[in-house]
TORVOLUM-448559 format. One record per residue (C-alpha): x, y, z; residue number from 1. Coordinates in nm, 4 decimals, padded with zeros to 6 digits. Example, Ala and Ser with C-alpha at 12.3 -4.5 7.8 and 13.67 -1.06 7.14 Angstrom:
2
(timar (01.2300,-00.4500,00.7800),1);
(timar (01.3670,-00.1060,00.7140),2);
This chain:
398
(timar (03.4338,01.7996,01.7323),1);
(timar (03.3555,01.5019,01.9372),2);
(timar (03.6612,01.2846,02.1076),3);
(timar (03.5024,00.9711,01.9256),4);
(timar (03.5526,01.0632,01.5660),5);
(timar (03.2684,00.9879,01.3615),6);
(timar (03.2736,00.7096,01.1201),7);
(timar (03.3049,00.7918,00.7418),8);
(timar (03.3063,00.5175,00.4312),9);
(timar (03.4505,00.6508,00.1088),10);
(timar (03.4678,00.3847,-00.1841),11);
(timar (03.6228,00.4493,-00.5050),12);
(timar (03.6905,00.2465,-00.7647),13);
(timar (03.9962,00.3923,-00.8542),14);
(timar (04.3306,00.2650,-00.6311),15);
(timar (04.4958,00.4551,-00.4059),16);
(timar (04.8239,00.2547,-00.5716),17);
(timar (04.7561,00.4517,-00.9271),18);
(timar (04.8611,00.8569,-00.9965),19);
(timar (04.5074,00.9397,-00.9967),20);
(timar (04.3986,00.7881,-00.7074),21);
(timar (04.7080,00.8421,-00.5090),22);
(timar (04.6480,01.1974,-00.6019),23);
(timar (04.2810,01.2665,-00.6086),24);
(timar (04.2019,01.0537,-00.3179),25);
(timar (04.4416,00.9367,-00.0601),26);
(timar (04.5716,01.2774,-00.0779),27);
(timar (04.2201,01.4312,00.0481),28);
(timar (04.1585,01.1799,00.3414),29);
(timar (04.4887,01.2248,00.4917),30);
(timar (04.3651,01.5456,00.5811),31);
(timar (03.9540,01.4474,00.6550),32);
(timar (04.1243,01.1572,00.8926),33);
(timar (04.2639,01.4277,01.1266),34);
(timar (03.8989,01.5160,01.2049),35);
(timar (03.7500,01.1905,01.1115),36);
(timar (03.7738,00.7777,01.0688),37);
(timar (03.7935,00.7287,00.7735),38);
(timar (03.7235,00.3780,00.6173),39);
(timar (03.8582,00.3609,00.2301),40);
(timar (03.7309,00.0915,-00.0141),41);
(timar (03.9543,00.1103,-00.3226),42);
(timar (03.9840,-00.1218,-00.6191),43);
(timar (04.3522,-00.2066,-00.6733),44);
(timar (04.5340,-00.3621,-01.0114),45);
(timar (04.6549,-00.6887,-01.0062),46);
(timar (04.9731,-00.5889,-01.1130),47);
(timar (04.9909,-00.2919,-00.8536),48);
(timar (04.9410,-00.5360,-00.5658),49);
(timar (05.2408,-00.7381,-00.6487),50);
(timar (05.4432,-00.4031,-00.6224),51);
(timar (05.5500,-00.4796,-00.2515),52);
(timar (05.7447,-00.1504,-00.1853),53);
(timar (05.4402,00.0758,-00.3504),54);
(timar (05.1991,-00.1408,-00.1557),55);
(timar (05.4032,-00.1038,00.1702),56);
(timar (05.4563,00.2981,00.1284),57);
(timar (05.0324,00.2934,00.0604),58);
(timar (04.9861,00.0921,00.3906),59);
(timar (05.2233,00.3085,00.5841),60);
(timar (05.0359,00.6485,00.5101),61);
(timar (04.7105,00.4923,00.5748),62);
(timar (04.8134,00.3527,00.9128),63);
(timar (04.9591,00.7240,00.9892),64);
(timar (04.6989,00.8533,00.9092),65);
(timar (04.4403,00.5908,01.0828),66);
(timar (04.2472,00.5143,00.7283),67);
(timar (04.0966,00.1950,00.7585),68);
(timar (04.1888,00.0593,00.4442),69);
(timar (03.9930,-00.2026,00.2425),70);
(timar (04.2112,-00.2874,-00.0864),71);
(timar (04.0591,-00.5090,-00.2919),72);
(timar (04.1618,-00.6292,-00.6167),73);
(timar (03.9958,-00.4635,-00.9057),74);
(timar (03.9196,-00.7474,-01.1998),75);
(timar (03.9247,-00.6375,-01.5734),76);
(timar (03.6177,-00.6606,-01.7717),77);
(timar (03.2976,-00.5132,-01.7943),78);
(timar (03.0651,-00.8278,-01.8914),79);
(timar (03.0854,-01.1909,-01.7268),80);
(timar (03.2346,-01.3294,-01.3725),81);
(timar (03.4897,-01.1043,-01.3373),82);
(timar (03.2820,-00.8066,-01.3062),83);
(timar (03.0243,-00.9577,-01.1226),84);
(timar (03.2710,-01.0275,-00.8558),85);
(timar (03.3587,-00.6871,-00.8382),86);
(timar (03.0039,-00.5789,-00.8095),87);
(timar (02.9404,-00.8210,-00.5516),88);
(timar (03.2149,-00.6907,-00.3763),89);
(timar (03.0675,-00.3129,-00.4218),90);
(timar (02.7794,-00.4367,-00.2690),91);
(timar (02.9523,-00.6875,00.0500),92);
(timar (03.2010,-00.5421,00.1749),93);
(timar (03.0436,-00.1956,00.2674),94);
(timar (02.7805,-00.4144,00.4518),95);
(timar (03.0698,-00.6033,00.6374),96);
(timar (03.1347,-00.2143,00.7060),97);
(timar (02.8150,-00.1008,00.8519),98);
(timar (02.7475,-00.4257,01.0194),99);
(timar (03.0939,-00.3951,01.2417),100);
(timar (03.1069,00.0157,01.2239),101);
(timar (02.8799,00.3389,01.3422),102);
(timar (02.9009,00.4493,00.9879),103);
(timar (02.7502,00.8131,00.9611),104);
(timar (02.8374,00.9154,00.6098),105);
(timar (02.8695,00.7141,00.3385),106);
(timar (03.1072,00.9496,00.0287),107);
(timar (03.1222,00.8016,-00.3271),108);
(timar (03.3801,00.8529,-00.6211),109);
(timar (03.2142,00.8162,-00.9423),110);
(timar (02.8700,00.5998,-01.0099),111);
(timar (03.0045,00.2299,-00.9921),112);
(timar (03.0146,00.2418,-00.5809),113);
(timar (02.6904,00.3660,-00.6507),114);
(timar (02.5711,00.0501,-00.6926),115);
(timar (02.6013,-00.0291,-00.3234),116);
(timar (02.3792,00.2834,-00.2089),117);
(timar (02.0496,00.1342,-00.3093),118);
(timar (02.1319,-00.2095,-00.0654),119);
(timar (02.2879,00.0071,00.2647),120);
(timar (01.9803,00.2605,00.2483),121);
(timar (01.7268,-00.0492,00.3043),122);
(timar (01.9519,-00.1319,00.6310),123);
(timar (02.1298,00.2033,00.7688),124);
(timar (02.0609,00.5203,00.7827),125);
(timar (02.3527,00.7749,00.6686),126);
(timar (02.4335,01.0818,00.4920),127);
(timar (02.5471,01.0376,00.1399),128);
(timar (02.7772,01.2376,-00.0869),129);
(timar (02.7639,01.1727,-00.4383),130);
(timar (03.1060,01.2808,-00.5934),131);
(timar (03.0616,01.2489,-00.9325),132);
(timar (03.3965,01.3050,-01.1003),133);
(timar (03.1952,01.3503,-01.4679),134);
(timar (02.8554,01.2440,-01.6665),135);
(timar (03.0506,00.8619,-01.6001),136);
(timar (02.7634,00.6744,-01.8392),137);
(timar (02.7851,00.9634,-02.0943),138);
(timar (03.1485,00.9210,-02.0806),139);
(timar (03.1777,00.5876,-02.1771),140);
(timar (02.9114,00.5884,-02.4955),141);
(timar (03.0698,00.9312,-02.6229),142);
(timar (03.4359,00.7609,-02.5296),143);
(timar (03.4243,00.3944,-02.5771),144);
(timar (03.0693,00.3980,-02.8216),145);
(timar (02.8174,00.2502,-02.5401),146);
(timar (02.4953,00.2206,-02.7709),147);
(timar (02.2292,00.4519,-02.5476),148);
(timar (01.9930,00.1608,-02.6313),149);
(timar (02.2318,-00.0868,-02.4311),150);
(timar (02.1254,-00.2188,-02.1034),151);
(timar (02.4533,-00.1309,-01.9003),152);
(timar (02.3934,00.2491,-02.0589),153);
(timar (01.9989,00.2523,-01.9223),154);
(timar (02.1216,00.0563,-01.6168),155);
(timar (02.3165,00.3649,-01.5305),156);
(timar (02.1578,00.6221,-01.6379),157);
(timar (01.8646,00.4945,-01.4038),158);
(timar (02.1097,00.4801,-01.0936),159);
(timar (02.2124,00.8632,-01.1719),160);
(timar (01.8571,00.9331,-01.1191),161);
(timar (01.8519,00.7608,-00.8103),162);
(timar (02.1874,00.9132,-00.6863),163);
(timar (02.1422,01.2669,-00.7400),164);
(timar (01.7449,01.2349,-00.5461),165);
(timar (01.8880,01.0200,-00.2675),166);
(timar (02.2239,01.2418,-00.2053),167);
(timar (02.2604,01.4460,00.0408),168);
(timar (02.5197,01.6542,-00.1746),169);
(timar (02.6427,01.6486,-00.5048),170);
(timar (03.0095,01.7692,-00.5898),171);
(timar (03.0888,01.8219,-00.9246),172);
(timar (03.4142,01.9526,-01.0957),173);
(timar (03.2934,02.2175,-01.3290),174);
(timar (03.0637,02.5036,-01.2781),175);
(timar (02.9033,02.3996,-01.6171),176);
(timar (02.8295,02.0524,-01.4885),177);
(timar (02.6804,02.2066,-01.2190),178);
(timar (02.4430,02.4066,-01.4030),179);
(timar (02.3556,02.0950,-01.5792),180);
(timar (02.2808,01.8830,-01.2814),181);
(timar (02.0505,02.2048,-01.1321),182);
(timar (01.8414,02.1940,-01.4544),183);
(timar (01.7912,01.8511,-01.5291),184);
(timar (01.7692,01.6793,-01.1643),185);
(timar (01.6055,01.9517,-01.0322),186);
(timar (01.8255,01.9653,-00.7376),187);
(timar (01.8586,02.2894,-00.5112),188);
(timar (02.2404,02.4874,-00.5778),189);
(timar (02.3009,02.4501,-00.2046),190);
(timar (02.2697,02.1084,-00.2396),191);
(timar (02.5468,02.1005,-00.5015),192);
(timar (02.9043,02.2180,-00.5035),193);
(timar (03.2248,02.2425,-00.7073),194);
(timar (03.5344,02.1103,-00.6181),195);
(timar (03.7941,02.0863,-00.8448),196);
(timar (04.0546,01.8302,-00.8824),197);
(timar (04.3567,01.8843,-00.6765),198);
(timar (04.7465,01.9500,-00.6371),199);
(timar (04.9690,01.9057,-00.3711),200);
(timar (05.2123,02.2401,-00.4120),201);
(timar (05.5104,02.0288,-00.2199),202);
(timar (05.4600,01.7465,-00.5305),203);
(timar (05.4077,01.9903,-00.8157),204);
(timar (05.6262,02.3074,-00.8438),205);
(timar (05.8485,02.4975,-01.0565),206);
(timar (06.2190,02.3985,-01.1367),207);
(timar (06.4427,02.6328,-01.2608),208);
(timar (06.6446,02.4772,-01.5479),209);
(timar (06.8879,02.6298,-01.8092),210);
(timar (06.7039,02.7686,-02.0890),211);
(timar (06.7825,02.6590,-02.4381),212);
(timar (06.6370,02.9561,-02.6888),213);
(timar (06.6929,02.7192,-02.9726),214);
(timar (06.4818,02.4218,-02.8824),215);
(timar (06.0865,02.5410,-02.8448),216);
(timar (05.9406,02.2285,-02.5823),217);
(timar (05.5941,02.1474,-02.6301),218);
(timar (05.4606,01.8972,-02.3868),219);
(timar (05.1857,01.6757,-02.3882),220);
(timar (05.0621,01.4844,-02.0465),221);
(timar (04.9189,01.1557,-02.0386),222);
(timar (04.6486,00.9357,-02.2165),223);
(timar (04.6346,00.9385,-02.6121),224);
(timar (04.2945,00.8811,-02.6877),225);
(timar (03.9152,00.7940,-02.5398),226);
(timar (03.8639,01.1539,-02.4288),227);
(timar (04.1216,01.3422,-02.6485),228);
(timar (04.1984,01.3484,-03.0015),229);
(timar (04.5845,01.3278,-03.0094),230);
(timar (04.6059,01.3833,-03.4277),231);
(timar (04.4338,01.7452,-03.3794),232);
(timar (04.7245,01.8186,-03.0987),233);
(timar (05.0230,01.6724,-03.3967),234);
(timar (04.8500,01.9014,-03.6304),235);
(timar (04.9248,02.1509,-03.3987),236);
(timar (05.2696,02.0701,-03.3798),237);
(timar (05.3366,02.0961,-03.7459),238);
(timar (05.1891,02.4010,-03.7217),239);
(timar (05.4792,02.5339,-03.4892),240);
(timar (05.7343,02.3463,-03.6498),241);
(timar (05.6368,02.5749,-03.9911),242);
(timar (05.6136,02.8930,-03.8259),243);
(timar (05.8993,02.8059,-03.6106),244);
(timar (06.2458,02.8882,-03.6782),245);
(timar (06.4135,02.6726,-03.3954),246);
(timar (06.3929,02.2917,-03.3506),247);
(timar (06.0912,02.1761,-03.1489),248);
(timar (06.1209,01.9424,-02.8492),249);
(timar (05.7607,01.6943,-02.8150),250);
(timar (05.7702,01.5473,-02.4780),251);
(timar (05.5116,01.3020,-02.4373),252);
(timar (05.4450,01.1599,-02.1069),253);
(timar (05.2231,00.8914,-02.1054),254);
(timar (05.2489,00.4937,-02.0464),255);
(timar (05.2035,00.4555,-02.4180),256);
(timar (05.4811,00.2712,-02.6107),257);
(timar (05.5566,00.5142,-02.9559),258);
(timar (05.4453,00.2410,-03.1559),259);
(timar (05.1125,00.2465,-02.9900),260);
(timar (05.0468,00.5869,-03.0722),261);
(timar (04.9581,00.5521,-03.4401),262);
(timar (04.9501,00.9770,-03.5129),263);
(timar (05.3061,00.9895,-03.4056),264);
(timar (05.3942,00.8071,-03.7249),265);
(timar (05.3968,01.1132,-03.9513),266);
(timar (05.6635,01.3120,-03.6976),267);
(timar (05.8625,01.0290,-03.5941),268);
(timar (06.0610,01.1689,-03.9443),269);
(timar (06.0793,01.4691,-03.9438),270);
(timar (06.4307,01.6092,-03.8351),271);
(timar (06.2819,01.9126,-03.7158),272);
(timar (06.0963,01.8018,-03.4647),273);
(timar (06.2863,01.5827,-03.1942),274);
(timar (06.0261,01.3137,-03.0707),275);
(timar (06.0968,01.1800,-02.7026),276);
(timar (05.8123,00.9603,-02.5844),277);
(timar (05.8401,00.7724,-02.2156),278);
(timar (05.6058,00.7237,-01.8880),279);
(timar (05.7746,00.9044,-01.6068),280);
(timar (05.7199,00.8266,-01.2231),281);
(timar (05.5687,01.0725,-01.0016),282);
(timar (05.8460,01.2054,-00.7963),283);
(timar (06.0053,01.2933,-01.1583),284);
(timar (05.6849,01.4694,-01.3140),285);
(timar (05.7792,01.8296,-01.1509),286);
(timar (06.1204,01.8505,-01.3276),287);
(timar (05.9851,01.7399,-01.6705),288);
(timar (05.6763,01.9464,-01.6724),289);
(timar (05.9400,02.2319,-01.5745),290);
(timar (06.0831,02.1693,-01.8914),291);
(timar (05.8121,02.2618,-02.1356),292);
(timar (05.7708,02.6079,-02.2870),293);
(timar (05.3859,02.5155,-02.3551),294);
(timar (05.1513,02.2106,-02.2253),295);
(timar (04.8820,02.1158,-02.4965),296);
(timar (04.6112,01.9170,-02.5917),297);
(timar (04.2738,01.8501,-02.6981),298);
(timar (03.9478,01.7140,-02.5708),299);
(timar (03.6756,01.5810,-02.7533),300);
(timar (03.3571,01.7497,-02.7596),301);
(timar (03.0719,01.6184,-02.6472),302);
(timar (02.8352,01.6478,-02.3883),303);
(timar (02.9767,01.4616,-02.1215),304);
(timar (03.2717,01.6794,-02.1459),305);
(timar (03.1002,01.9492,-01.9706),306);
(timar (03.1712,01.7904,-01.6547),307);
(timar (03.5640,01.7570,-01.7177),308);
(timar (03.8735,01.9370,-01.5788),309);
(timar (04.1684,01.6857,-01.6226),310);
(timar (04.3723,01.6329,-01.3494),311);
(timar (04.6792,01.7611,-01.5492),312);
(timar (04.5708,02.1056,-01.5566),313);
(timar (04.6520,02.1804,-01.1918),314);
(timar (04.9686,02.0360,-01.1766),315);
(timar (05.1048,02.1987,-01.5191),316);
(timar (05.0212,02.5265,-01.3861),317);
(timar (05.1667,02.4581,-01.0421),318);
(timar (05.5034,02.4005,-01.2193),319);
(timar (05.4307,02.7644,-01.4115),320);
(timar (05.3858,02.6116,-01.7984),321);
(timar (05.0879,02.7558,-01.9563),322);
(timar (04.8454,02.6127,-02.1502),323);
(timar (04.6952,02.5217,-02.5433),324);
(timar (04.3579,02.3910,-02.5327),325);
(timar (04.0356,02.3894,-02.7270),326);
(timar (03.7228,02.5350,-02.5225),327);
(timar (03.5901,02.2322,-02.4309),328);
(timar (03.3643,02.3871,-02.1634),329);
(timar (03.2912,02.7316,-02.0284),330);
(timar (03.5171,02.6674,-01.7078),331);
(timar (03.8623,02.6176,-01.9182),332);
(timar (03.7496,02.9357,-02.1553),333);
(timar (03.7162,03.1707,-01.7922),334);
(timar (03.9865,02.9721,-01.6576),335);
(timar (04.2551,03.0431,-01.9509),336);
(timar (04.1206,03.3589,-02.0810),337);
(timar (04.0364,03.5623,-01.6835),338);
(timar (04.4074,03.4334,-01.5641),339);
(timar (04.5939,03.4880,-01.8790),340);
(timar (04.7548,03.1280,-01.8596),341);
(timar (04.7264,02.9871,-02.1829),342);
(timar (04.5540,03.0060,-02.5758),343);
(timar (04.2361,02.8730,-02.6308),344);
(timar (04.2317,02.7376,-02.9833),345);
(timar (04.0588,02.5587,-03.2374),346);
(timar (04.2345,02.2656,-03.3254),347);
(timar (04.0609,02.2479,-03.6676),348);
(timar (04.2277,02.5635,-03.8154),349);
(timar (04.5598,02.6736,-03.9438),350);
(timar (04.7640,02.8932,-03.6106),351);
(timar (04.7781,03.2154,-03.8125),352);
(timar (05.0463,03.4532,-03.7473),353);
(timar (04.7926,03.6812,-03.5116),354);
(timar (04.7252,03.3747,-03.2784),355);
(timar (05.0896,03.2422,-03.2729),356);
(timar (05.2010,03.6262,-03.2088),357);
(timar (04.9384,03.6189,-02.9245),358);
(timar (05.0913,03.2462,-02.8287),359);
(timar (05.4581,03.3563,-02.7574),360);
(timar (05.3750,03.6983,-02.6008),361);
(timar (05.2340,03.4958,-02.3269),362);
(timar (05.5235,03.2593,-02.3227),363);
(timar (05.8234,03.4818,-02.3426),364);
(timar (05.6545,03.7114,-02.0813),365);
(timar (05.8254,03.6556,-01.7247),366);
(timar (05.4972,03.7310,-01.5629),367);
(timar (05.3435,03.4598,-01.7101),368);
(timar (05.4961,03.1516,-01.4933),369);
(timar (05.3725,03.3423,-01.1962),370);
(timar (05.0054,03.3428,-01.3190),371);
(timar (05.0304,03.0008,-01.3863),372);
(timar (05.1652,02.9354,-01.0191),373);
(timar (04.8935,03.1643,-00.8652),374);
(timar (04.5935,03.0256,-01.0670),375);
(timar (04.7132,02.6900,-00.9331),376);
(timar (04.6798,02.7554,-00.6012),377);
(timar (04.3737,02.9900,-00.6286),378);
(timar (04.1388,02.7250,-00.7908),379);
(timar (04.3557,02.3559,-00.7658),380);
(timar (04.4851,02.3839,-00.3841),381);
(timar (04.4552,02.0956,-00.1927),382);
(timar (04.4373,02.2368,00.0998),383);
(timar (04.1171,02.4609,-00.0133),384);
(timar (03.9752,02.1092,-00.1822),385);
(timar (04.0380,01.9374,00.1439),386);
(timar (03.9113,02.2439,00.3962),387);
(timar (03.5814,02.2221,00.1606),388);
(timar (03.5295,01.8564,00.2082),389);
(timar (03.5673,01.9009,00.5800),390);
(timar (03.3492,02.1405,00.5796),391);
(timar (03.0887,01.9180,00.3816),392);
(timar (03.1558,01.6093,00.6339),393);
(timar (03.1077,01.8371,00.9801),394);
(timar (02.7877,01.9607,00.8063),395);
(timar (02.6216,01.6283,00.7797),396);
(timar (02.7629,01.4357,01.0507),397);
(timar (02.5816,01.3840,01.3247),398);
C-alpha cells in the first residue's frame, strides 16, 4: 500500500446516525479507512441531526477514523421540491468531491446514489462498486404498490441497467440474487460477489440470564409491515399459546406504538399470552435478544425478496436465539436447515405436533445456542465482510 492513501467516495442514502446505517456502514469504513480515505456522503433525518450527543459520538468516530464525512440532511418525500433537492444534492456534492479530491473509486449503497454515476463518468474516470443491498425498484412496487407502468418504476429500472453494465463489481447479499443478476444482466460471476450484512461480535453476544421454564419468550425484531406480514407471525403465536402449556412472553422490538400495530389487537386480551411492545436502544438490544427462547417472523414473497437477508438475522444468532422463518429464498432454507439454527415454516398452516416436537428439540438442546453463535460468525462477521471489501478496494485501486 502506498503512503498517500488512495481516495475512496462511498454515498449512501441511509445515515450513519440510524441502527442500520450505524451498523451496516460506518461500521465497515472504520476498518477500509485504516487502508484508505475514505469520503462518506450520508443522508441524515432531520430529527437525528438535532440529537447533539448522537451527532457528536458520529463525528468523533469519523474524525478517529479520518472519514471525511459529508452529512446532509435527508428530506421526506418522494415527489415535488423536497426530493428534488435531495437529488440535486446526489448529483452536487460528489462533484464538489471529485473537483477538490483524487477520487479513485467511487462505492454505492443501494440505486438512489446511483443517480450521480451517470454525471461523474462524463467528467472522471473511477472504479465503481455497485452495492446493491436488494432488487431496490422491485422492492418498492411489491412493498409500497409502485405501478410497473409508473415513470419513477421505469426510471429505475433503466438506471439498474446502466449500473450493473457500467460497474466494475456488483455485491449482492444473497447467493440467489446473485444468480439472478448473472442471468439477466449477463454479467461475468467474477464480476459479482456476496457479502452479507454484518455484526459486530463486541455489540451482539450472548447474556446469560436466569431461566424461567414457565414463561416460553418468543421475540419478534423490528418493522411490522412493507416487507413482512406481521398477522401470519400472531397466527403463529396462537399456535404456541394452544399447544403450549406455560404462559408465553411476545417481545416486540420495534419503534411501533401497540396501537399502531393493528394485528396485535386480537392478543392484546388474551391472559395467556403477556404482550410487551417497546423500541429499545442499541447498547440494550444484546440483553433483550438474550432473552428470547425463539426469534420469528415472516417475509413476504415476492420476487424482490430473493435478494434479502435482514439485518436481524446476524445479530439474533450472535446472541445464540434461533430462528422461525418462512423460506423466503434458497439462502435462509441452506442457512437454517445446513446449521441447524432454526424451523423453516409455512406460516399458512396449522404447527402440528411433528413440527412443534421438531421446534423445541432444537430449543431445549444446549448445543443449539452454540450453532447459533458459530453460524454468526461463519457467514455475518464483520471482520470477514470488512477483509472482503478491502480486498475489493486494493483490487481496483490504482
Amino acid at each position: 500500500m502506498n503512503k498517500i492513501s488512495p481516495e475512496v467516495l462511498y454515498i449512501s442514502l441511509d445515515g450513519i446516525m440510524e441502527p442500520l446505517g450505524y451498523s451496516q456502514v460506518l461500521k465497515y469504513l472504520e476498518h477500509l479507512s485504516k487502508d484508505y480515505k475514505i469520503n462518506l456522503i450520508t443522508f441524515e433525518k432531520t430529527d437525528n441531526l438535532k440529537k447533539s450527543n448522537e451527532l457528536s459520538k458520529i463525528k468523533l468516530i469519523c474524525a478517529d477514523n479520518n472519514i471525511c464525512w459529508h452529512k446532509l440532511k435527508y428530506r421526506k418525500g418522494f415527489l415535488g421540491l423536497s426530493q428534488l433537492i435531495n437529488i440535486l444534492n446526489l448529483i452536487f456534492v460528489p462533484l464538489t468531491i471529485f473537483l477538490r479530491k483524487n477520487i479513485s473509486l467511487v462505492h454505492i449503497r443501494s440505486y438512489m446514489p446511483g443517480i450521480a454515476i451517470p454525471i461523474l463518468k462524463v467528467f472522471f474516470n473511477f472504479k465503481l462498486i455497485f452495492d446493491i443491498r436488494g432488487f431496490w425498484p422491485d422492492e418498492k412496487h411489491d412493498r409500497l404498490g409502485w405501478d410497473k407502468a409508473s415513470l419513477r418504476y421505469r426510471f429505475f429500472k433503466k438506471l439498474e441497467i446502466y449500473l450493473m453494465r457500467k460497474a466494475d463489481f456488483v455485491v449482492t447479499l444473497t447467493h440467489a440474487s446473485k444468480e439472478i443478476i448473472r442471468n439477466n444482466f449477463n454479467i461475468d460471476k467474477a464480476s459479482i460477489d456476496v457479502i452479507p450484512t454484518c455484526v459486530d461480535f463486541n455489540e451482539f453476544k450472548q447474556i446469560k440470564k436466569t431461566t424461567n421454564d414457565q414463561i416460553f419468550t418468543i421475540g419478534y425484531l423490528g418493522s411490522t409491515d412493507t416487507a413482512y406480514d406481521f398477522r401470519k407471525f400472531c397466527f403463529l403465536v396462537t399456535q404456541l399459546q394452544k399447544y403450549l402449556n406455560k404462559e408465553i412472553a411476545l417481545k416486540v422490538l420495534t419503534k411501533s406504538r401497540i396501537g399502531e400495530i393493528s394485528e396485535l389487537e386480537s392478543l392484546k386480551n388474551n391472559m395467556q399470552i403477556k404482550l410487551d411492545v417497546k423500541f429499545v436502544d442499541r447498547k440494550s438490544l444484546s440483553h433483550e435478544i438474550s432473552s428470547f427462547n425463539l426469534l420469528g417472523f415472516c417475509l413476504k414473497e415476492n420476487y424482490s425478496v430473493q435478494a434479502s437477508m435482514p439485518t436481524k438475522i446476524g445479530e439474533v444468532l450472535a446472541c445464540g436465539v434461533p430462528l422461525i422463518c418462512n423460506a423466503f429464498n434458497e439462502d435462509i432454507k441452506n442457512l437454517v436447515w445446513e446449521n441447524e439454527v432454526g424451523l423453516i415454516y409455512n406460516f399458512e398452516e396449522p404447527l402440528l405436533d411433528e413440527r412443534l416436537s421438531e421446534l423445541f428439540k432444537l430449543i431445549d438442546d444446549p448445543e443449539t445456542s452454540l450453532k447459533c453463535i458459530d453460524t454468526a460468525k461463519k457467514y455475518f462477521s464483520l471482520d470477514k465482510g470488512s477483509e472482503k471489501y478491502n480486498h475489493l478496494y486494493f483490487k481496483f485501486i490504482e
